[in-house]
N, CA, C and O atoms as a CHARMM CRD file, in Angstrom:
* protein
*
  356
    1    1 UNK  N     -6.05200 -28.98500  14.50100 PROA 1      0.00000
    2    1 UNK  CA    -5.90200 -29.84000  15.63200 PROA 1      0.00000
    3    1 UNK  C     -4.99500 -29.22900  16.69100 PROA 1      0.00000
    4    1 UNK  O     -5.28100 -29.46700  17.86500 PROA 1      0.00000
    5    2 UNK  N     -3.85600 -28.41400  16.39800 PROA 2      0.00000
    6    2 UNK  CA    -3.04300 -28.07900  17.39200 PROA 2      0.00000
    7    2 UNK  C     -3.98600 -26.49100  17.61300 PROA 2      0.00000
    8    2 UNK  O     -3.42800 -26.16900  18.66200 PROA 2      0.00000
    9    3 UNK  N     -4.84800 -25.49600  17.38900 PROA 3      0.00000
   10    3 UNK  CA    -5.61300 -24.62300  17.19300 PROA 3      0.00000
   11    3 UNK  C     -4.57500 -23.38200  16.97200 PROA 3      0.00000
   12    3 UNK  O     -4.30200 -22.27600  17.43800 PROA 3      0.00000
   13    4 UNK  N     -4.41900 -23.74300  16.56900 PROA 4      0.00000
   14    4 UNK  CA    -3.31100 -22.53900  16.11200 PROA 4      0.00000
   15    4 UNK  C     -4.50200 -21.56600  14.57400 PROA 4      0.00000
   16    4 UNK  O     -5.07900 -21.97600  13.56700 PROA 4      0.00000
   17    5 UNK  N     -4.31300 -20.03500  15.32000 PROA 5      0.00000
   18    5 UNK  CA    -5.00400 -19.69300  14.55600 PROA 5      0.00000
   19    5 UNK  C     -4.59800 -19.44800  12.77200 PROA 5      0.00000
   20    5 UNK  O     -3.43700 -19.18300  12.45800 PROA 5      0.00000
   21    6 UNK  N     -5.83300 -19.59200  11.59000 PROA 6      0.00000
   22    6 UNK  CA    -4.99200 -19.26100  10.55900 PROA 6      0.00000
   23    6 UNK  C     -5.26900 -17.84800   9.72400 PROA 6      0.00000
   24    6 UNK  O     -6.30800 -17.33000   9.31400 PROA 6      0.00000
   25    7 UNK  N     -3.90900 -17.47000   9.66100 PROA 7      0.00000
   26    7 UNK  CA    -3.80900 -15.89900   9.01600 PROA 7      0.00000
   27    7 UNK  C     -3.91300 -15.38800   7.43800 PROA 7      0.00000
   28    7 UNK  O     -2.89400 -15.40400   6.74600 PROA 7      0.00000
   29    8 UNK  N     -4.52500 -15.16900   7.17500 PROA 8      0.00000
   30    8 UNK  CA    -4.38800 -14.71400   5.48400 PROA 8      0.00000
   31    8 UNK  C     -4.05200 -13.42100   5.54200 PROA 8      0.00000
   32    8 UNK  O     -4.56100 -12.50700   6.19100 PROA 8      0.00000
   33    9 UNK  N     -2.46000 -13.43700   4.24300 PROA 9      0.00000
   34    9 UNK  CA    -1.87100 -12.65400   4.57300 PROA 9      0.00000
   35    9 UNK  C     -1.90600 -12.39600   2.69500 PROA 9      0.00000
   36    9 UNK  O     -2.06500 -13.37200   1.96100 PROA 9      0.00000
   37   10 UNK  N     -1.71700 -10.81700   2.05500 PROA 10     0.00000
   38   10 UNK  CA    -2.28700 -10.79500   0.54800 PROA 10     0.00000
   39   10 UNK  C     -1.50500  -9.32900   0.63400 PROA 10     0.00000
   40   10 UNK  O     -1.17400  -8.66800   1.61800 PROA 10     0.00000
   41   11 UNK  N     -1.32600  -9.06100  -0.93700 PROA 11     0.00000
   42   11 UNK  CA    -1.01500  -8.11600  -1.26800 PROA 11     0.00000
   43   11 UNK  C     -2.06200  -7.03300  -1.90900 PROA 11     0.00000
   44   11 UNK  O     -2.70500  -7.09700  -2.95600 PROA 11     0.00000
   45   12 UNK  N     -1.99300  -5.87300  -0.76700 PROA 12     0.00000
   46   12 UNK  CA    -2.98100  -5.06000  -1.00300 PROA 12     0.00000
   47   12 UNK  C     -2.16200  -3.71400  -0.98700 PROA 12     0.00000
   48   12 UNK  O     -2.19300  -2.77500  -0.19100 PROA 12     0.00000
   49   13 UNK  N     -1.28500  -3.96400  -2.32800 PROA 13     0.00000
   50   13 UNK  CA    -1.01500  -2.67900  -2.47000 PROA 13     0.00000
   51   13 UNK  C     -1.10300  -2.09900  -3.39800 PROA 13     0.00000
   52   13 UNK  O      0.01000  -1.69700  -3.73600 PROA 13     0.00000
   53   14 UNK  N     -2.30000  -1.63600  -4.43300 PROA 14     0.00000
   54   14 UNK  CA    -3.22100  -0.70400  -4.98200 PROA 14     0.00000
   55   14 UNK  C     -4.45500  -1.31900  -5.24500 PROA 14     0.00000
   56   14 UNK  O     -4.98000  -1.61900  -6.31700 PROA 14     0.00000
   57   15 UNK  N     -4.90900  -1.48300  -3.83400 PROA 15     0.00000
   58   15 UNK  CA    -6.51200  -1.79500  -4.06600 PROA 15     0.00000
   59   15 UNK  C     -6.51400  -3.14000  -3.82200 PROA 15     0.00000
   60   15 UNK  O     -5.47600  -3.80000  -3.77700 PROA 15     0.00000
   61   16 UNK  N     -7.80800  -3.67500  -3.63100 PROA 16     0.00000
   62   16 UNK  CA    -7.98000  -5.01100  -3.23900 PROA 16     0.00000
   63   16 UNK  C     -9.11100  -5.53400  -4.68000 PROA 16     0.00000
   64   16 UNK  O     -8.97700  -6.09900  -5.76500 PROA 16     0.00000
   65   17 UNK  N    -10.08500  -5.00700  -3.96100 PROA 17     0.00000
   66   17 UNK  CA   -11.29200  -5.06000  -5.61100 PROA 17     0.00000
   67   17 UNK  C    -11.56800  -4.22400  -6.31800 PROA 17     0.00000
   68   17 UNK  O    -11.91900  -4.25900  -7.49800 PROA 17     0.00000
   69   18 UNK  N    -11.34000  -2.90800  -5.21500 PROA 18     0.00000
   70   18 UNK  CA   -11.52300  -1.87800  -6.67200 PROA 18     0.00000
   71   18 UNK  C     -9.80500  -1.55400  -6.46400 PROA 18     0.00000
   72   18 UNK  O     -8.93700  -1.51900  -5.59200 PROA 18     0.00000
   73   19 UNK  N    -10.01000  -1.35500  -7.91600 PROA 19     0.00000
   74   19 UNK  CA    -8.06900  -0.91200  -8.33700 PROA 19     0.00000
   75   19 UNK  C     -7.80700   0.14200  -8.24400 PROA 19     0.00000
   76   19 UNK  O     -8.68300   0.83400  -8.76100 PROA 19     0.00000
   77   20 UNK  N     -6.92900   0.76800  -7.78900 PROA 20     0.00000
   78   20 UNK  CA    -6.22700   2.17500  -7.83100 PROA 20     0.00000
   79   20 UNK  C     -5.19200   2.36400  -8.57600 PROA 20     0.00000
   80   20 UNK  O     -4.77100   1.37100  -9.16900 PROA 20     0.00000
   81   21 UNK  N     -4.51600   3.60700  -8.75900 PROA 21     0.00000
   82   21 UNK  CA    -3.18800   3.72700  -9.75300 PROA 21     0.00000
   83   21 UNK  C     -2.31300   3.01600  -8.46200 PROA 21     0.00000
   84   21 UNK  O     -2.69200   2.78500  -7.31400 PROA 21     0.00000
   85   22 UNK  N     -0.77500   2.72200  -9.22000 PROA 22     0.00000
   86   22 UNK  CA    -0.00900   2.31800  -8.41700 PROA 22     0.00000
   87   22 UNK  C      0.42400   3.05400  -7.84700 PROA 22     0.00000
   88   22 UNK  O      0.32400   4.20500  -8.27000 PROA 22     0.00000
   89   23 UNK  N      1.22800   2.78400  -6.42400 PROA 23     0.00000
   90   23 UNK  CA     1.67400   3.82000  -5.42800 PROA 23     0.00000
   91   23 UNK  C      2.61200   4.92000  -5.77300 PROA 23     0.00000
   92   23 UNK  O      2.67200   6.00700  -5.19800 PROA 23     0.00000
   93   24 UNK  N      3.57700   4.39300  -7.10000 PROA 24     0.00000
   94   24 UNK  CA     4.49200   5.29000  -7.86800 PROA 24     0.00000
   95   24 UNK  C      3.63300   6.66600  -8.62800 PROA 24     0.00000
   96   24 UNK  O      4.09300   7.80700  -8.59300 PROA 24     0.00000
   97   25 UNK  N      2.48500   6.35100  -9.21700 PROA 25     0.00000
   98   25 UNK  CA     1.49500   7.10900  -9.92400 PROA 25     0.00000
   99   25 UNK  C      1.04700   7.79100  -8.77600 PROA 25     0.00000
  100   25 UNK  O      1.39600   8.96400  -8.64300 PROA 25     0.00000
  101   26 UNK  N      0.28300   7.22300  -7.86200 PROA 26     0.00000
  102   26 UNK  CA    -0.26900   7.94300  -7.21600 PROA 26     0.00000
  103   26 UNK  C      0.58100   9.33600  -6.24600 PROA 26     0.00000
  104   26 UNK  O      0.04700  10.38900  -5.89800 PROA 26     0.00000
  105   27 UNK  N      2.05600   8.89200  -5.98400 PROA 27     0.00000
  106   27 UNK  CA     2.85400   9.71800  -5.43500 PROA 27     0.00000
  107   27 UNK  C      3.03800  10.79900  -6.19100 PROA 27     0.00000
  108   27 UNK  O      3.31900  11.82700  -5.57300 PROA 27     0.00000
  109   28 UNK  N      2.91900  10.89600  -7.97800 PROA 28     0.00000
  110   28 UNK  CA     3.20000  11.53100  -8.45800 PROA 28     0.00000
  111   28 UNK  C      2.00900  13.21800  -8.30000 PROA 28     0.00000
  112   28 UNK  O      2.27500  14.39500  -8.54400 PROA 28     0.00000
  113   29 UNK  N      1.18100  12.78800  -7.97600 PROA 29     0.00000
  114   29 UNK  CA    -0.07200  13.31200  -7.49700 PROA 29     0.00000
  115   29 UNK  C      0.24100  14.41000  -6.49200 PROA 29     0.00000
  116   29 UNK  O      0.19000  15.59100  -6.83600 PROA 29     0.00000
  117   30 UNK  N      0.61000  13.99300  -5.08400 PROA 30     0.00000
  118   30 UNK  CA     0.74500  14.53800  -4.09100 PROA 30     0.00000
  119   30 UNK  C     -0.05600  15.10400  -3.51200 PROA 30     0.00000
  120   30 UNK  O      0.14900  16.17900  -2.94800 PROA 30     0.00000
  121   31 UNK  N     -1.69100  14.18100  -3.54500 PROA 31     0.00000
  122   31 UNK  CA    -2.96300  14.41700  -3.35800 PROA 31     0.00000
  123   31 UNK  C     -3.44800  13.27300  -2.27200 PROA 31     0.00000
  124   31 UNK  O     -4.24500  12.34100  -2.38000 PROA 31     0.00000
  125   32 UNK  N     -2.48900  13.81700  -0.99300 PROA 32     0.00000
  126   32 UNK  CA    -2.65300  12.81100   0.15300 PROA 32     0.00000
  127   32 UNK  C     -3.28500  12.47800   0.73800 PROA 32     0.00000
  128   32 UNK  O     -3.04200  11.64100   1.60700 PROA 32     0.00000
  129   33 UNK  N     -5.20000  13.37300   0.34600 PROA 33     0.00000
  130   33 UNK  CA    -6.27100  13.14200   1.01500 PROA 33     0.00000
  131   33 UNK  C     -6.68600  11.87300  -0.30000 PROA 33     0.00000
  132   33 UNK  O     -7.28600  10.88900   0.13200 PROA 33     0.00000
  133   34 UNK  N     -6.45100  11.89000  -1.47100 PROA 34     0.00000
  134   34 UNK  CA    -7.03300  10.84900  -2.12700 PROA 34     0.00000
  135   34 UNK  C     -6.19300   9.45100  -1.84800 PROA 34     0.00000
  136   34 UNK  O     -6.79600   8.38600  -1.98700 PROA 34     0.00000
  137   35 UNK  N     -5.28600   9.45100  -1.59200 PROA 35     0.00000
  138   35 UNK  CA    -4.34000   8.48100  -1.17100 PROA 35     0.00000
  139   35 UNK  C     -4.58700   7.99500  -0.08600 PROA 35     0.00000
  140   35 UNK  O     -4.52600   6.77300   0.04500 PROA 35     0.00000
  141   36 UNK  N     -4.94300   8.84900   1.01600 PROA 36     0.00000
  142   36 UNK  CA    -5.79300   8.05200   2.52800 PROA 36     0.00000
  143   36 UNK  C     -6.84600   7.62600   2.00400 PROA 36     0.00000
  144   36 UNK  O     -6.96500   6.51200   2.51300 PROA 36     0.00000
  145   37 UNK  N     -7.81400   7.79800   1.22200 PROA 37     0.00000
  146   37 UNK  CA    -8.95000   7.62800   1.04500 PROA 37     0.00000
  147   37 UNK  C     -8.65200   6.40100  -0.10600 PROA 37     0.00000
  148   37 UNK  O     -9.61700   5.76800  -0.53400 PROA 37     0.00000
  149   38 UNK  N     -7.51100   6.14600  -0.50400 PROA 38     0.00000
  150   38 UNK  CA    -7.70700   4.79500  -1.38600 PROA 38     0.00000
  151   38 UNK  C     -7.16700   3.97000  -0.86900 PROA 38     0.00000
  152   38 UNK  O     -7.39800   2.84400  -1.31000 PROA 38     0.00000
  153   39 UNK  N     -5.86400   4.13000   0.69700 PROA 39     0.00000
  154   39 UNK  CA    -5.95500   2.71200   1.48800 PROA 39     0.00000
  155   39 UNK  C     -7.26700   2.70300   2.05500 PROA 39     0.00000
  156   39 UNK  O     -7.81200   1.60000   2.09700 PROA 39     0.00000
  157   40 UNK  N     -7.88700   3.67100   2.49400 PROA 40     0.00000
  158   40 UNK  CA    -8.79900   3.54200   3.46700 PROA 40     0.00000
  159   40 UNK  C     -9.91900   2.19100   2.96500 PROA 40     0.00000
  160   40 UNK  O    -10.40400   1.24500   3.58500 PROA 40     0.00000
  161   41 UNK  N    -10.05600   2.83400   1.02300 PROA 41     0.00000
  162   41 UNK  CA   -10.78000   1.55300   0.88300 PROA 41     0.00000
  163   41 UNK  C    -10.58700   0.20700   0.74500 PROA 41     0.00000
  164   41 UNK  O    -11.27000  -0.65800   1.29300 PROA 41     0.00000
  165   42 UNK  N     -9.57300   0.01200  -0.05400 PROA 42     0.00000
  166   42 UNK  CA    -8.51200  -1.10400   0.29600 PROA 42     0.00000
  167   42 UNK  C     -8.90600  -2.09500   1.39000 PROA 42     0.00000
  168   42 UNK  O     -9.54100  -3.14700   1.32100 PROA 42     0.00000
  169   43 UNK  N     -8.21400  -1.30300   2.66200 PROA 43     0.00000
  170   43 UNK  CA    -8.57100  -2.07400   4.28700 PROA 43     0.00000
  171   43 UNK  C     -9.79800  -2.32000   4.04700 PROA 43     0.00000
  172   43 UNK  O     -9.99900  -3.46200   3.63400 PROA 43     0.00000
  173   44 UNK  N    -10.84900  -1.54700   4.17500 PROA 44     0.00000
  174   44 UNK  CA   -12.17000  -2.53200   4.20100 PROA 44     0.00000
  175   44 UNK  C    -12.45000  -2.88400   3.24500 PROA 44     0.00000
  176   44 UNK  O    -13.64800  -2.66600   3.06200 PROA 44     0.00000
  177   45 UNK  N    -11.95400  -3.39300   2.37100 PROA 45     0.00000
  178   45 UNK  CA   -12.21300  -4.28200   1.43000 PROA 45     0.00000
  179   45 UNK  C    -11.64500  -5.84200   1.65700 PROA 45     0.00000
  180   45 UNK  O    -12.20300  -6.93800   1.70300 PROA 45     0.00000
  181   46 UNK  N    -10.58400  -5.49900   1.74900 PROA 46     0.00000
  182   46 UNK  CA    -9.87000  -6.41100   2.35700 PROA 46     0.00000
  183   46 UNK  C    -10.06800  -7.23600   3.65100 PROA 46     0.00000
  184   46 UNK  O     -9.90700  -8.43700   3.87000 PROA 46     0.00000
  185   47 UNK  N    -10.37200  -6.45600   4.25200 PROA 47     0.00000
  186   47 UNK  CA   -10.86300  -6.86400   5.87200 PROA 47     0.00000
  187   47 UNK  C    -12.26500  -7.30300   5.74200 PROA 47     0.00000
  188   47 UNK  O    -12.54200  -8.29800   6.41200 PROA 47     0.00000
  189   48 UNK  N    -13.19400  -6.80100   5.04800 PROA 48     0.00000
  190   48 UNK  CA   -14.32600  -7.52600   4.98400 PROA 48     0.00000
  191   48 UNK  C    -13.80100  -9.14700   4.47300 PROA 48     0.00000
  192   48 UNK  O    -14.20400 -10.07700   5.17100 PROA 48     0.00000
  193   49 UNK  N    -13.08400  -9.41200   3.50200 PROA 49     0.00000
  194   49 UNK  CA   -13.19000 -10.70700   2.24500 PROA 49     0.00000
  195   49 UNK  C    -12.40500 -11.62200   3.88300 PROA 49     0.00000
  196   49 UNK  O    -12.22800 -12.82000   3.65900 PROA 49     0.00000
  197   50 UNK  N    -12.03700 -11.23500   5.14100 PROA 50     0.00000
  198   50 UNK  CA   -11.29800 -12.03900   5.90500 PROA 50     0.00000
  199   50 UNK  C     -9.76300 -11.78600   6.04300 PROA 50     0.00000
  200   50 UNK  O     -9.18800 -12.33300   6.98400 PROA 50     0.00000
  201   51 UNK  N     -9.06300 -11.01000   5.19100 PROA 51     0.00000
  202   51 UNK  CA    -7.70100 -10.62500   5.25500 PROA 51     0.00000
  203   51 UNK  C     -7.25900  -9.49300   6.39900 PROA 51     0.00000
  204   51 UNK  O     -7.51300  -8.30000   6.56200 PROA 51     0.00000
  205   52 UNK  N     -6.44700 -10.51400   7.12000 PROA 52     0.00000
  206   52 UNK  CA    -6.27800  -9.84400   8.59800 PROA 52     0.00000
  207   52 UNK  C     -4.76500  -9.80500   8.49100 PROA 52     0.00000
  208   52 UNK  O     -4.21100 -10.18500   9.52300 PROA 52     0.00000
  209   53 UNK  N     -4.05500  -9.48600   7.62400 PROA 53     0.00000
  210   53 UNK  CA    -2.53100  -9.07000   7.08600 PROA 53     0.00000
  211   53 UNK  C     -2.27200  -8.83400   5.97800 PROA 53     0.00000
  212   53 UNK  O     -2.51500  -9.60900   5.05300 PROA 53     0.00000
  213   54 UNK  N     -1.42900  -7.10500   5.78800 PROA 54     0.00000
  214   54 UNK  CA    -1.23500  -7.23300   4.54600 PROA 54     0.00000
  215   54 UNK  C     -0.06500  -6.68300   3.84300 PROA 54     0.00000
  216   54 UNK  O      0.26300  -5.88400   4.71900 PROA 54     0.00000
  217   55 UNK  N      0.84900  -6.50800   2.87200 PROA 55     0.00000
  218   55 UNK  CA     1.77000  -6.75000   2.57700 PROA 55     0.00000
  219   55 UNK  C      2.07300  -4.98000   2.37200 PROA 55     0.00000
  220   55 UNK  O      3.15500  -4.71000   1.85100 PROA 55     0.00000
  221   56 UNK  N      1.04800  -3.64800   2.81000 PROA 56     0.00000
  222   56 UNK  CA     1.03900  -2.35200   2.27300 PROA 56     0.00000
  223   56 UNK  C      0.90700  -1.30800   3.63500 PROA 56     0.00000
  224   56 UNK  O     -0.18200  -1.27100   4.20800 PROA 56     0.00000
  225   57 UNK  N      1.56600  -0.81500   3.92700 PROA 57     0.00000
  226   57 UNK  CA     2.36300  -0.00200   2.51800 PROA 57     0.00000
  227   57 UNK  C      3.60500   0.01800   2.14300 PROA 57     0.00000
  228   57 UNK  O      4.25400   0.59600   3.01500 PROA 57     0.00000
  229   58 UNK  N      4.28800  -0.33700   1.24600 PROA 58     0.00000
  230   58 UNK  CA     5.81500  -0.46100   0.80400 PROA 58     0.00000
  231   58 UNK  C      6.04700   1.34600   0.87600 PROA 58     0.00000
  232   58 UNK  O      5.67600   2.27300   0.15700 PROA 58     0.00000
  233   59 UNK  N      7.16000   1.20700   2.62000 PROA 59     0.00000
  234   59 UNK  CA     7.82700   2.87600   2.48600 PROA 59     0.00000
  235   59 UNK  C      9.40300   2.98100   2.05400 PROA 59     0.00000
  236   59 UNK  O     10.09200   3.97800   2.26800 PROA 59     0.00000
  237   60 UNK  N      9.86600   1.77000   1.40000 PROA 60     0.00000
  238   60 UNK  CA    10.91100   1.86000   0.81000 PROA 60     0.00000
  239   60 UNK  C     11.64800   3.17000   0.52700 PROA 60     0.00000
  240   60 UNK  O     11.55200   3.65000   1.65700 PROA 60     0.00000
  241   61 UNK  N     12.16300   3.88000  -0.01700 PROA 61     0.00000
  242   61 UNK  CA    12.89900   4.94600  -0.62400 PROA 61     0.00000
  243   61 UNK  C     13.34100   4.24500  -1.61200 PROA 61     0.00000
  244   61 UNK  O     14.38100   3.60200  -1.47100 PROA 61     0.00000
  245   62 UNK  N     12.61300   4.23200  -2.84300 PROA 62     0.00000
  246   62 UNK  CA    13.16500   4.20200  -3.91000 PROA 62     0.00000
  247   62 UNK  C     14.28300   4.80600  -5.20700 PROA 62     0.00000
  248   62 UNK  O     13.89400   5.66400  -5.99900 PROA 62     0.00000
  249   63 UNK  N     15.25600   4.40000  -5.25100 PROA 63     0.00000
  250   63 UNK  CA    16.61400   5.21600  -5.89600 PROA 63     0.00000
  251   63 UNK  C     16.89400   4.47700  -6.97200 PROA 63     0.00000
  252   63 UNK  O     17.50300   5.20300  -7.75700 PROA 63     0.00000
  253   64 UNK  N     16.72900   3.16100  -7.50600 PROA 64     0.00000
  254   64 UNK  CA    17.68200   1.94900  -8.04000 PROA 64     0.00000
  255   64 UNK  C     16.35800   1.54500  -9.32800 PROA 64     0.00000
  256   64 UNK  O     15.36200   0.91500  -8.97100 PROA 64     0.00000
  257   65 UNK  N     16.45900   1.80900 -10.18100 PROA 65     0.00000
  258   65 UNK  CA    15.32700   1.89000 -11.37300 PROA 65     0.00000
  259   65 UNK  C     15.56700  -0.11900 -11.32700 PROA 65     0.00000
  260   65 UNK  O     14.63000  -0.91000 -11.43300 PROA 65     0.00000
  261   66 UNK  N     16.56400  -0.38400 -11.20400 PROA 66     0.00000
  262   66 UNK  CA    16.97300  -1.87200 -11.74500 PROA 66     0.00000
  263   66 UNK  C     16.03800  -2.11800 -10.98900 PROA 66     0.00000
  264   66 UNK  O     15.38800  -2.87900 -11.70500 PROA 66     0.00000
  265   67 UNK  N     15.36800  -2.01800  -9.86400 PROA 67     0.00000
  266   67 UNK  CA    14.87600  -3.01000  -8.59000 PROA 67     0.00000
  267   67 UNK  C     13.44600  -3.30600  -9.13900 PROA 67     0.00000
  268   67 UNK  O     12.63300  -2.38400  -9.19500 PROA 67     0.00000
  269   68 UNK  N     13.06600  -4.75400  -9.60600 PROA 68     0.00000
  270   68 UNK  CA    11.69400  -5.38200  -9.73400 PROA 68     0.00000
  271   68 UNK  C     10.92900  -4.32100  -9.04600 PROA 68     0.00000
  272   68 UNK  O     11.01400  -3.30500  -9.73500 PROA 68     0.00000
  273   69 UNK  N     10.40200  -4.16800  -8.26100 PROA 69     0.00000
  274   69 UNK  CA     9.48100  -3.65600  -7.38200 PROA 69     0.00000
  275   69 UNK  C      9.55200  -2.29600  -6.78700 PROA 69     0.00000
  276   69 UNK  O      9.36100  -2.09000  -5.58800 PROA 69     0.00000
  277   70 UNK  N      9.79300  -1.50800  -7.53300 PROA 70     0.00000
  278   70 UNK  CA     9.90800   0.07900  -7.42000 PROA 70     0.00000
  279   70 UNK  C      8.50800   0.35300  -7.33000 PROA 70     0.00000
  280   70 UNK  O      7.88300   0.78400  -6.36100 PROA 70     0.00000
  281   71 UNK  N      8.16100   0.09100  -8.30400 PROA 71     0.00000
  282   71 UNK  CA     6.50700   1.09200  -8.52100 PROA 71     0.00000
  283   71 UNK  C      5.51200   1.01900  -7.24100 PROA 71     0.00000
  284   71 UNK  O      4.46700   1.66900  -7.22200 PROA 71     0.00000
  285   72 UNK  N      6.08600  -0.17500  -5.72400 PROA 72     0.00000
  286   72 UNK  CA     5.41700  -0.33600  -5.18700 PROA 72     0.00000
  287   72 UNK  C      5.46000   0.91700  -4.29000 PROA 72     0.00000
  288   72 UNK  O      4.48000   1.30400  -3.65400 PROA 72     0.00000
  289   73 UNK  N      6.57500   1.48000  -4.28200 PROA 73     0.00000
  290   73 UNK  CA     7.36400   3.01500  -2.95300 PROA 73     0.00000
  291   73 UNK  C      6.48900   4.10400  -3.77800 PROA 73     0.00000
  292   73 UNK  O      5.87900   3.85800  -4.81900 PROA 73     0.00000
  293   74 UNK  N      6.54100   5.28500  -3.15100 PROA 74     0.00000
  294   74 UNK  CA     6.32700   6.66100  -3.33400 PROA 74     0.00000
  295   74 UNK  C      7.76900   7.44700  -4.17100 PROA 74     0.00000
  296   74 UNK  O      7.98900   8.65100  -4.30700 PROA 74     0.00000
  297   75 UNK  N      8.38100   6.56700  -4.51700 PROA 75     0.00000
  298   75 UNK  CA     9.49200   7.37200  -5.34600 PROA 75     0.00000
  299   75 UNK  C     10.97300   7.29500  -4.76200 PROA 75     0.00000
  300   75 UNK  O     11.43800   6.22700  -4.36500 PROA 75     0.00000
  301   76 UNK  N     11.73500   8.57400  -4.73100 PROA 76     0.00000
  302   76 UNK  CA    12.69800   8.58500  -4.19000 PROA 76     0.00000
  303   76 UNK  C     13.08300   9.82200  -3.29800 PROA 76     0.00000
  304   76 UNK  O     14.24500  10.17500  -3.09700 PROA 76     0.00000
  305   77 UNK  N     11.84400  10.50000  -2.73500 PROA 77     0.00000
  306   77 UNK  CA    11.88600  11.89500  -2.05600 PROA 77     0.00000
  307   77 UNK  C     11.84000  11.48900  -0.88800 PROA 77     0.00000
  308   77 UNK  O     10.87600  10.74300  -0.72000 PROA 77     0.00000
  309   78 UNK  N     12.56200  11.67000   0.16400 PROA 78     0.00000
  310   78 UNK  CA    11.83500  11.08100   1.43200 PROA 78     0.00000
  311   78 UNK  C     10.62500  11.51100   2.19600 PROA 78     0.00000
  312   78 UNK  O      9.84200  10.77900   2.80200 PROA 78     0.00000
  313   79 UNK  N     10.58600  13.02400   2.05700 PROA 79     0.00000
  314   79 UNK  CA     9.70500  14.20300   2.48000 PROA 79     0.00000
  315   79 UNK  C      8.15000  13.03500   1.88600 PROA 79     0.00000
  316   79 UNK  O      7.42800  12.30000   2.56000 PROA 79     0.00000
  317   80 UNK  N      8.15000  13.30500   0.54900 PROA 80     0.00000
  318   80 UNK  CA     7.33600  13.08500  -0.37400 PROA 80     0.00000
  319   80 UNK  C      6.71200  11.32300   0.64900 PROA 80     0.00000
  320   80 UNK  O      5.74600  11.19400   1.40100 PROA 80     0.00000
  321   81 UNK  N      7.64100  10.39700   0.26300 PROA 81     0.00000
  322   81 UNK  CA     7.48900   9.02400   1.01000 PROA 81     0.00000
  323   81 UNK  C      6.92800   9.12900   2.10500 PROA 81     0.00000
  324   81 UNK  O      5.89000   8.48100   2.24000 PROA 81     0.00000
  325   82 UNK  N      7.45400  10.05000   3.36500 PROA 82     0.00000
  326   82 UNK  CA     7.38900  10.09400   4.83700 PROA 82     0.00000
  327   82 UNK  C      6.02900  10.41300   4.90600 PROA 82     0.00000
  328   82 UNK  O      5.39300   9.97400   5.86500 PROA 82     0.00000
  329   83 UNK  N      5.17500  11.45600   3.62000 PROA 83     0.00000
  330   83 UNK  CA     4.33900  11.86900   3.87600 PROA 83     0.00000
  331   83 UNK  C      3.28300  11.23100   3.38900 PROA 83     0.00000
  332   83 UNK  O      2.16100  11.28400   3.89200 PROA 83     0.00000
  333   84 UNK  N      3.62700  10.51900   2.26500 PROA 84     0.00000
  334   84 UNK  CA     2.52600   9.33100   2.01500 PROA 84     0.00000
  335   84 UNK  C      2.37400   8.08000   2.95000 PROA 84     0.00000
  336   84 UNK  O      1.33300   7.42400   2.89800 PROA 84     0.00000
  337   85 UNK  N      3.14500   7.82000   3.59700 PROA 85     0.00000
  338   85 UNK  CA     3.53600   6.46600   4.61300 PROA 85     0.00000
  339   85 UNK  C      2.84300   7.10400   5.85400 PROA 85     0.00000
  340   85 UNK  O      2.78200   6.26100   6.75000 PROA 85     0.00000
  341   86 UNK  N      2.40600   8.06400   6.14900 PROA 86     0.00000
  342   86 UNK  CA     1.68500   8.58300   7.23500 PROA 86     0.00000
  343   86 UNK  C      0.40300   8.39300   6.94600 PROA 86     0.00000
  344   86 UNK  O     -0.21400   7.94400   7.91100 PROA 86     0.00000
  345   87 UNK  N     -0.30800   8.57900   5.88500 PROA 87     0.00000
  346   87 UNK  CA    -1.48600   9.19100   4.90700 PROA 87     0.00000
  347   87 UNK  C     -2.37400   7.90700   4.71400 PROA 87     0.00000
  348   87 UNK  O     -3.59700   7.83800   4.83500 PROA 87     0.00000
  349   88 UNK  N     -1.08500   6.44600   4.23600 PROA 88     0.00000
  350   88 UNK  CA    -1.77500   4.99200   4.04100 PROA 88     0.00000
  351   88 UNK  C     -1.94900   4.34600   5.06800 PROA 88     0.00000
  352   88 UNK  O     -2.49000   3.24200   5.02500 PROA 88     0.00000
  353   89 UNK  N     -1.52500   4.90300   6.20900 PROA 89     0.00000
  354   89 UNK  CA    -1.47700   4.42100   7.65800 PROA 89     0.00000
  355   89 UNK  C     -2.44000   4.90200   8.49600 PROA 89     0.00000
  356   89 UNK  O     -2.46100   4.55600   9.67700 PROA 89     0.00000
């Protein structure tokens, strides 16, 4: 009634329908053409189902093992991070 548009907003960070390793795994790789090529599918996966926001890519710098949500970063290299955070983008 007020038309305010509505946003679906989801976590698409390893894969949407088809699954990928997690971003920690996959960093371990350092195979940045397969890593563009697995947000790449992601987004249109995602973007087809209607999801027009999404919660990826976590470019954190990961250092702190305690932290819930590590496995979502590229590790703790920045080089390594800077260069995957270019790659999912």
């Amino acid at each position: 009634r007020l038309k305010i548009p509505l946003l679906f907003g989801y976590d698409v960070i390893h894969g949407h329908k088809t699954i990928f390793p997690i971003p920690l795994a996959e960093s371990c790789s350092w195979d940045l053409e397969a890593i563009e090529k697995a947000a790449r599918v992601a987004a249109i996966e995602a973007s087809a189902l209607g999801i027009n926001w999404t919660f990826a890519p976590m470019v954190d710098i990961c250092r702190d093992p305690r932290w819930g949500r590590i496995m979502e970063g590229a590790g703790e290299d920045p080089f390594l991070g800077t260069q995957i955070g270019l790659a999912r983008v």
